[in-house]
N, C-alpha and C positions, 0 to 999 in steps of 0.2 A: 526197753524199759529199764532194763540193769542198768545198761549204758547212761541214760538220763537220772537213773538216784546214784550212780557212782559221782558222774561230776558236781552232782547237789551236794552231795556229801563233803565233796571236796571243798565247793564251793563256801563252807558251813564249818570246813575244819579251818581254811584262810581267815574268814571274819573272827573266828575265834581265836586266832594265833596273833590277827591285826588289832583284838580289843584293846588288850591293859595301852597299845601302843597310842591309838587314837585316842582311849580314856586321857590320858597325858597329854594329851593338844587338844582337843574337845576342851573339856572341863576350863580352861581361862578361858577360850574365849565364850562358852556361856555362862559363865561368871562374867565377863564386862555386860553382856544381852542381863543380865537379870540384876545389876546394877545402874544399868539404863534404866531401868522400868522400876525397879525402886525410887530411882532421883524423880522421876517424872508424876510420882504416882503421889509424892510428896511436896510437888511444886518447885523444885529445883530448876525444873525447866523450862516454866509456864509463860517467863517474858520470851524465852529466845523462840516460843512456839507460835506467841501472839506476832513477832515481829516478823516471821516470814511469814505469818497470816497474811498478814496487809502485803508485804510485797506480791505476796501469787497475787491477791486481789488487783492490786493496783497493774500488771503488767496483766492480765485478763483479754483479748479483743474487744475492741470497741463496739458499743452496742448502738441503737440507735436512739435519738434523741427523742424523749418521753413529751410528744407534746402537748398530752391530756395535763400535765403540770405545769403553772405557770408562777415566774417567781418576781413578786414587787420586791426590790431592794433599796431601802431607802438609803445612800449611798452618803458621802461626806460633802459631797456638791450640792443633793438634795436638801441639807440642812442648811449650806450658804444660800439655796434658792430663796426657801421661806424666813433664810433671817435667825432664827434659833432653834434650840432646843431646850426641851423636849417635842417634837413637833406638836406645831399647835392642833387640839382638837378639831378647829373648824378647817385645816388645812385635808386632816385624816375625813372627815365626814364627805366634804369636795369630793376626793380618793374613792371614794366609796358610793358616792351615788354618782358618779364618771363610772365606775365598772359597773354599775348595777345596769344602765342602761345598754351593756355591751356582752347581757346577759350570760354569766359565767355559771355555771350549776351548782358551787358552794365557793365562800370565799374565809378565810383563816389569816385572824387578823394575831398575827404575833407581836403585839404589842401592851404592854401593861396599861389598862384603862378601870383601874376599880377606883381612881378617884373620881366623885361628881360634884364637885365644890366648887370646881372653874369654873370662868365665867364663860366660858366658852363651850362649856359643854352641852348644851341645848343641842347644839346640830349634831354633835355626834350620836348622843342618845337617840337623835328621831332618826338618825342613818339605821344605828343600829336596832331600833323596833321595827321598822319597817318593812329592810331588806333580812327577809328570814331565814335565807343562805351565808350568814355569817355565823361564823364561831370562832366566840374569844376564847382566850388561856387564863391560867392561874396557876399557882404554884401550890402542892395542899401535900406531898407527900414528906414533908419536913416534918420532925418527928417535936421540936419546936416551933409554936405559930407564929413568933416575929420572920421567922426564915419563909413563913407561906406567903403568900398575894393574893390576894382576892380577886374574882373575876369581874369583869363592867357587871355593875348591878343593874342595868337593862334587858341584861341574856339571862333568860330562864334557863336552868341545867344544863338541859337536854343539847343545849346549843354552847357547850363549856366544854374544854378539853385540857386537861395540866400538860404542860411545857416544860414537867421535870427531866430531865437528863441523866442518863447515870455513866460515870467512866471507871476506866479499869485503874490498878494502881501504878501503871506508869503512864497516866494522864489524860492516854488514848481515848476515843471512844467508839465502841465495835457493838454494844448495843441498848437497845431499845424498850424501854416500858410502855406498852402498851395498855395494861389495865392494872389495877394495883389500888387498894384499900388504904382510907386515910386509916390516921390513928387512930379515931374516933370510932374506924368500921363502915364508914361506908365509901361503896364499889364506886371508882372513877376513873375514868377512860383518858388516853393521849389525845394530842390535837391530831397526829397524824390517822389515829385510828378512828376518830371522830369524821373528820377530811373522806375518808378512803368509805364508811358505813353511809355519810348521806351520799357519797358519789353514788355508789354500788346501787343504794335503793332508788333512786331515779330509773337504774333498769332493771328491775326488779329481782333484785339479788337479795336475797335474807341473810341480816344477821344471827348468829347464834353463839349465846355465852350464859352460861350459871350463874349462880349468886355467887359463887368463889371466884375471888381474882383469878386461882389459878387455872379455872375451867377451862375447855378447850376452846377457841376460840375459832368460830366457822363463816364463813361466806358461801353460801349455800354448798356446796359438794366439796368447797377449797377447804382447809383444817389449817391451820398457821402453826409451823414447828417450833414449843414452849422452849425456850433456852433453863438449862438444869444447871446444875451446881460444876457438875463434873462433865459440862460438854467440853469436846475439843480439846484443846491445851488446857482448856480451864480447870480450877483444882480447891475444889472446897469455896465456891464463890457463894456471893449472896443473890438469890435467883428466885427473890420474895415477887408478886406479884404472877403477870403472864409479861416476861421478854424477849425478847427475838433476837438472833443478831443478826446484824446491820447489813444487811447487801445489796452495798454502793454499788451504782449503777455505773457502769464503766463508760466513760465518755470524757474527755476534755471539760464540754458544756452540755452536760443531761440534759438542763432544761431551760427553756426561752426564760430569760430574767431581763425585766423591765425596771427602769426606776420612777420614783415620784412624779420626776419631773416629765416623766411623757406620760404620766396619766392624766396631768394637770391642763398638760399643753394639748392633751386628744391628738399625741404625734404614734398614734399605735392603728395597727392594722384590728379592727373589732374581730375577724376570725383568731385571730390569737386568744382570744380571750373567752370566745359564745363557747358555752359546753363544758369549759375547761375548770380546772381546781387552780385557784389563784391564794397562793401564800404571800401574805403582805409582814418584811420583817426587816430588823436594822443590819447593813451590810455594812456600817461605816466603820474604817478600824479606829476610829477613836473611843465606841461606843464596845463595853466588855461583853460582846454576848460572845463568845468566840470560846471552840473547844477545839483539840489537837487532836490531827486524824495522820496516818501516812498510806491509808487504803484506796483514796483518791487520785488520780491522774492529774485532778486541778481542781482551786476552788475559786470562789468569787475574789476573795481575798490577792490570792495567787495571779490572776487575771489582771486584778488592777497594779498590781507589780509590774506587770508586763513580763512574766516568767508561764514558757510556754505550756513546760510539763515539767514540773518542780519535782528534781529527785531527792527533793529534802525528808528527812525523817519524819522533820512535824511542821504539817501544815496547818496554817489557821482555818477554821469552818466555822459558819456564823451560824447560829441555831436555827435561822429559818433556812438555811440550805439541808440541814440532818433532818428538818421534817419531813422536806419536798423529798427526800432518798426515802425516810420510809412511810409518805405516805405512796410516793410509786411505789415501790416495793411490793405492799398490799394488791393495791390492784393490778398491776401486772402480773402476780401471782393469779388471781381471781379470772381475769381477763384474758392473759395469754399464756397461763400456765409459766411465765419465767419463775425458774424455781428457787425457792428458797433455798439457806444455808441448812444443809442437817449434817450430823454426825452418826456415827456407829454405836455402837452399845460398847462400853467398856471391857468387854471380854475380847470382841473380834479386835480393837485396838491395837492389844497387848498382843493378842493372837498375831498379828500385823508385822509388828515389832520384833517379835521372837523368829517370825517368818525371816525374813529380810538379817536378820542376824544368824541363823542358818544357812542361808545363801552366803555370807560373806565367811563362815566356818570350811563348805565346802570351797568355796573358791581359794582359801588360803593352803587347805590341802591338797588340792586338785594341782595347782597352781605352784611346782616347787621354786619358782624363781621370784625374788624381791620383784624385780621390775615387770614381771607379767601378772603378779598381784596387783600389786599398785594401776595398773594400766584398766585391769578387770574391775575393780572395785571402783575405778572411777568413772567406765563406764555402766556400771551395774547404779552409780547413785544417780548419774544424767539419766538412765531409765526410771531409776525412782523418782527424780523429784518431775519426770514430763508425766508418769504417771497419775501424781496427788496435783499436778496442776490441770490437768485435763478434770479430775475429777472434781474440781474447786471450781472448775467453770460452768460445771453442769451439775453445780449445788452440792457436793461433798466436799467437809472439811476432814481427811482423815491426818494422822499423824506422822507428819515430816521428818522436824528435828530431831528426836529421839531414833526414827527409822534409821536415818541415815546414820546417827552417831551406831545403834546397834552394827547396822550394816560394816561401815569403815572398822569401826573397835574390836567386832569379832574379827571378822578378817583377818586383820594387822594382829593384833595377840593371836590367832592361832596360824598364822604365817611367821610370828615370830618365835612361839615354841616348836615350832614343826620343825623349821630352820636349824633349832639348837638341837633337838631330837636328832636329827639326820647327821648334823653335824657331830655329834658325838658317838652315833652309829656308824658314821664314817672314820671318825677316830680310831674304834675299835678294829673296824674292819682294814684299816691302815696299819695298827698295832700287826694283827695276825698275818697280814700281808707280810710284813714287815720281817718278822720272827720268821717265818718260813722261807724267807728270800735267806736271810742270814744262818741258820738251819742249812739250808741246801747249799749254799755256794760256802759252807766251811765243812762242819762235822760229815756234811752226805758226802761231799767229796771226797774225804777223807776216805770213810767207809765203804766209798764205793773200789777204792785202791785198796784199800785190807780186803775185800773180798775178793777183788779179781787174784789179788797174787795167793790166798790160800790155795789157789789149784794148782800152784808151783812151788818147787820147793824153796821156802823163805827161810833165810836166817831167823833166829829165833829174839836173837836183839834189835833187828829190823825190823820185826814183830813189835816189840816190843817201845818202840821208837816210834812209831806211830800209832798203836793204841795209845801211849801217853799225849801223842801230840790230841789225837781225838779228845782224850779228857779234858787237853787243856781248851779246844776248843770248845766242849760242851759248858765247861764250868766258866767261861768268860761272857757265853750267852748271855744271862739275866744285867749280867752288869753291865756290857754295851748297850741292849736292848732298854734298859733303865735311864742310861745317859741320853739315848737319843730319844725319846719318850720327854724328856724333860727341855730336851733343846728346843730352838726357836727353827726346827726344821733347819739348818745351814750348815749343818755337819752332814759327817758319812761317818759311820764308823765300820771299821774293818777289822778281820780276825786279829789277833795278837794286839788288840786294846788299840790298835790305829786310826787314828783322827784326822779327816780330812774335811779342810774348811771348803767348804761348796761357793763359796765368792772370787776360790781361786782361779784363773783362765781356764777354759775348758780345756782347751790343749795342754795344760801342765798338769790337770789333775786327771785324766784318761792314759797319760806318759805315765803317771803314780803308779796308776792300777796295772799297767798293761806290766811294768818292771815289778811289782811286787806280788804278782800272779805267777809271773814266769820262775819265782824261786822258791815257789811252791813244791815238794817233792813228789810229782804226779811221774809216774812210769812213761806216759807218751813224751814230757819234757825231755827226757834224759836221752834221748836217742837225736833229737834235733842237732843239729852243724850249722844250719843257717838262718842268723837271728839281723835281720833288719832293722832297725829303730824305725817306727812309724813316724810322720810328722802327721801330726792332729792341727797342725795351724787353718786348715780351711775353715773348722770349724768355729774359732773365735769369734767370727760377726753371729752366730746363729744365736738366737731368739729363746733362751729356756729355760723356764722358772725351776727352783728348787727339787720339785719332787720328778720334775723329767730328767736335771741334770742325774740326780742319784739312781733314778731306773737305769738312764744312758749309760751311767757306770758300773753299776751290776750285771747288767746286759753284755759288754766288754768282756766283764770281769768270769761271768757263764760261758762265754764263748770257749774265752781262751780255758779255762776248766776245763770242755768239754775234748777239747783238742788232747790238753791231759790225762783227760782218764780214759776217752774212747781210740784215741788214734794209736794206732799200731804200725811203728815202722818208718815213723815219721821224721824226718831230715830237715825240712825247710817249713818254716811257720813266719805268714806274710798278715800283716796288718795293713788294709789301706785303708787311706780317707780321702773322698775329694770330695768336690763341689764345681756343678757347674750351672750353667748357666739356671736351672730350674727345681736342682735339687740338691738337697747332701747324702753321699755314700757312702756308708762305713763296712767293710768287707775286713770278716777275719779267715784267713786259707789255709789252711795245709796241704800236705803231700802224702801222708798215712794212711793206713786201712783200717778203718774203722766201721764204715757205715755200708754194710753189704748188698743190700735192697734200695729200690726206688720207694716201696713202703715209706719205708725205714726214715726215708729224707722230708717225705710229707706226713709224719707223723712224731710226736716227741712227748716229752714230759711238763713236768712246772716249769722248768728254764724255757722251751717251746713256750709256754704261754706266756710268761712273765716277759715274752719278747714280743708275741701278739698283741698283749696287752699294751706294750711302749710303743710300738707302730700304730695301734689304733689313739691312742695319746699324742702323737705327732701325724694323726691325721697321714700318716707315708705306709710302708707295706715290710712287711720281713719275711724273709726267702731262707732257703736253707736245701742248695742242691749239688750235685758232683763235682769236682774239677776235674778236671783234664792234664795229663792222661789217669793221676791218681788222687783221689783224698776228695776234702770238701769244702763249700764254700757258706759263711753263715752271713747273710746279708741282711741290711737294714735301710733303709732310704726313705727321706722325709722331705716336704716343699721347703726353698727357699722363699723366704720375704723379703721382697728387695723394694717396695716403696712402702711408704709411712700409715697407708691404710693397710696393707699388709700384715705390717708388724704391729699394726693395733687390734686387728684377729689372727693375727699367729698363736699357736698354743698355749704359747709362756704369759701372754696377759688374761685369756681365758680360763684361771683356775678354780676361780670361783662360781662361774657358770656352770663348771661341767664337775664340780664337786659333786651334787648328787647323783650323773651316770656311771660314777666311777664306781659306787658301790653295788657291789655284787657282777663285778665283770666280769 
């Protein structure tokens, strides 16, 4: 039990020690999540919401062709049949008692017939008195009556349905009025809902609606979901009435559409037509009844183009095709439970939103590498958008566009202050690295020679000769450390104010260090006889960015120190370098007694690490064990890259990947 609240404890002091840090990467990226949902909440985004609306819809599975709907299209042929337009009355009455004998269960004549002045009109009135499965339209919800239409004055109400339309403001149209109050006040119903209420009551389906337009509207146990101001993408609209929105039937060709002329000609199969809802309307593109959809797969229009599956944005649809969608619609709902479009309540939305922008907070800090964000976030949005289209197929529209911008926007800003965070936590910790590598291989070595000789008897000017020199090394500190803080990384700087440019050959600037170490006044130097020059040329082809070249040379430059202050008795100091076939090895050897234990060789200080450290950096390994018969050998060796994939993950190009392991090695 201690055990288990110790580590809680612990666990408890980390998040605490981790807050102010993730406070500082947190906080932009839910600021870009709660400027999403402001932009959105104010319509900012409302086209780019509606426009992938239509695309999930329109790429949907194909569903099966409706063929309780049947569509007369009076086409641009069917006008050259009969010779003019507007077609003639007694052509439409013909139309009309040809399908009545082919017994269809309601027929929806979408055609304007409120005048009865023709001379002609005698046969269509007695079509229309007769056959009591028709229903004409009229236009009444215009807030001005020159804009309304009157319905044939031979259809009693009951048998009237307006043909008003309503589209969004970029042209589209996604939905549907159903029921909806003239100006005057009184309750009037769509053709398609008209269509869909005598179909239904044939098999004995009940409708149900209030005296309010916006009452709920029912088909016995079915309820049809009201379209509100602020569904979906939609944002402050006008959602007077009861309207729905529109869910096109996914098919190429929903529904059997017949023209005039095979009604004329009795060139139709009668089962197409016994039992069926038969919309009779103009399909011809000369004639303006046409509204712009991109939700469609294809429309009549499209069809006689000869354009298979039109990826255009806006397609023509002719008013009696948006009927036959919703009066399927209806019934299918009613019939085979195919379900309507709903939305979510505006809370779970946002909730949604913030969701998904979370996920993309975490994944930018989980995630410290640019190209494993990126990688993750693009498949975290392929999972959001298969998610909202699955859910769009089986009647949910929730929120896409905005998701996905929270999703990518948090991500990206807190991957990219995380990035700079780290990067300047690494800074720092590159600073202190820094200072203590220069620290230790100046003033400590120094110090470390004044303290071994106080246990012999020293001159007191030799004393005195090197506490100054320490002073001067301590007090040159801040000012080197200063200049290479400000450099573009490509220097070295060395005690006594010495500047070495790191673009120099490898081998000429490791010669620098190995000749201006050795006149260093360390006690193990001064007993050496045998000074070899090393040749460092192997190493000129080898692969290594800036900050391996300057380890590689402090690493050198530690050796040979250590040889200085620790070797005792020492004659011969060898530096090798080779290369061969699979690697490079840099060996620094003596002959002195310094290191007394096996311990002693598998064990060391900061120089030991700062050398672990540089082997684990070159990916190679560093040794440090006896020579034979006396002294010691300080070893280093790392891969050769000898072809061009190689050298394109060799260490020297990997800096920036392995930027963030570096801290805290």
């Amino acid at each position: 039990m201690k055990f288990a609240l110790t580590i809680k404890s612990n666990f408890w002091k980390k998040v605490h020690h981790q807050l102010p840090l993730w406070r500082e990467v947190v906080m932009p990226g839910l600021s870009v999540v709660g400027f999403i949902m402001l932009a959105r909440s104010i319509g900012l985004l409302q086209s780019q919401e509606w426009l992938v609306f239509d695309q999930l819809l329109r790429v949907r599975p194909n569903e099966a062709i409706d063929q309780r709907v049947v569509i007369v299209g009076i086409d641009e042929e069917d006008i050259n049949y009969v010779g003019s337009y507007p077609i003639p009355n007694r052509e439409i009455a013909k139309m009309l008692n040809i399908l009545h004998t082919y017994k269809p269960r309601v027929i929806g004549l979408d055609l304007f017939k409120d005048k009865h002045s023709n001379s002609d009109r005698a046969d269509l009135a007695l079509a229309l008195r007769e056959n009591t499965n028709i229903i004409g339209i009229e236009v009444a919800l215009n807030q001005k009556r020159t804009f309304n239409v009157k319905p044939p004055p031979e259809l009693p109400p009951e048998r009237v349905g307006f043909a008003d339309l309503i589209v969004d403001p970029d042209g589209k149209l996604r939905r549907n009025v159903l029921a909806a109050k003239t100006h005057t006040g009184k309750l009037k119903y769509s053709l398609p809902l008209c269509l869909a209420r005598f179909y239904l009551r044939e098999q004995g389906i009940v409708f149900h609606h209030g005296s309010r337009s916006y009452d709920p509207i029912q088909f016995g146990s079915s309820r049809l979901v009201r379209f509100l101001p602020n569904s979906g993408g939609y944002v402050g609209t006008d959602a007077n009435g009861f309207q729905i929105l529109l869910n096109f039937r996914s098919h190429p060709e929903p529904f059997r559409t017949l023209s005039l002329r095979d009604i004329l000609t009795k060139k139709i199969d009668p089962n197409w037509i016994r039992d069926r809802i038969v919309i009779i309307g103009m399909t011809a593109s000369s004639i303006k009844d046409k509204f712009t959809t991109s939700a469609v797969k294809r429309t009549l229009y499209t069809r006689d183009l000869g354009i298979e599956n039109s990826a255009n944005q806006f397609q023509w649809i002719s008013g009696v095709e948006i009927h036959a969608h919703a009066t399927s619609q209806i019934i299918s709902n009613v019939l085979d439970g195919r379900p309507l479009l709903k939305v979510w309540p505006k809370f779970w939305e946002y909730l949604w939103i913030l969701a998904w922008g979370l996920v993309g907070i975490i994944l930018g800090l989980i995630l410290q590498s640019p190209a494993k964000t990126l990688l993750s976030l693009g498949l975290a949005s392929i999972g959001l958008v298969g998610i909202c289209y699955i859910l769009l197929v089986v009647g949910w529209w929730i929120p896409l566009v905005p998701t996905l911008l929270s999703l990518a926007g948090a991500g990206l800003t807190t991957s990219f202050f995380d990035r700079d965070l780290r990067t300047l936590l690494e800074q720092r910790s590159l600073t202190l690295k820094r200072s203590f590598q220069t620290i230790h291989n100046g003033p400590l070595q120094t110090l470390a020679v004044i303290l071994r000789s106080l246990g012999e008897d020293i001159e007191t000017e030799k004393l005195r000769s090197q506490l100054e020199q320490l002073n001067q090394e301590l007090r040159s500190i801040p000012d080197s450390l200063s200049q290479e803080m400000l450099s573009r990384n490509d220097s070295l700087y060395l005690e006594g104010n010495v500047v070495l440019d790191l673009q120099i050959p490898i081998a000429e600037l490791l010669y620098h260090i190995y000749d201006s170490t050795l006149q260093r006044k360390f006690q193990g130097f001064e007993t050496i006889q045998s000074f070899i020059p090393p040749n460092f040329e192997p190493l000129e082809e080898c692969y290594l960015n800036a900050d391996q070249k300057r380890s590689l040379y402090l690493f050198l430059q530690e050796a040979l120190c250590n040889v200085g202050k620790h070797s005792q008795r020492a004659t011969r100091l060898d530096v090798v370098c080779t290369r061969s076939a699979s690697e490079y090895c840099l060996q620094i050897i003596d002959n002195g007694v310094g290191i007394l234990s096996k311990s002693n060789y598998q064990s060391g200080g900061s120089g030991t690490d700062q050398a672990q450290y540089l082997a684990r950096k070159l990916r190679g390994k560093f040794r440090r064990f006896p020579h034979s018969p006396q002294g010691t050998v300080c070893e280093l060796t790392w891969p050769v890259a000898t072809t061009w994939w190689q050298r394109f993950l060799s260490p020297g190009n990997w800096k920036f990947f392995s930027a963030h392991t570096d801290i805290g090695t």
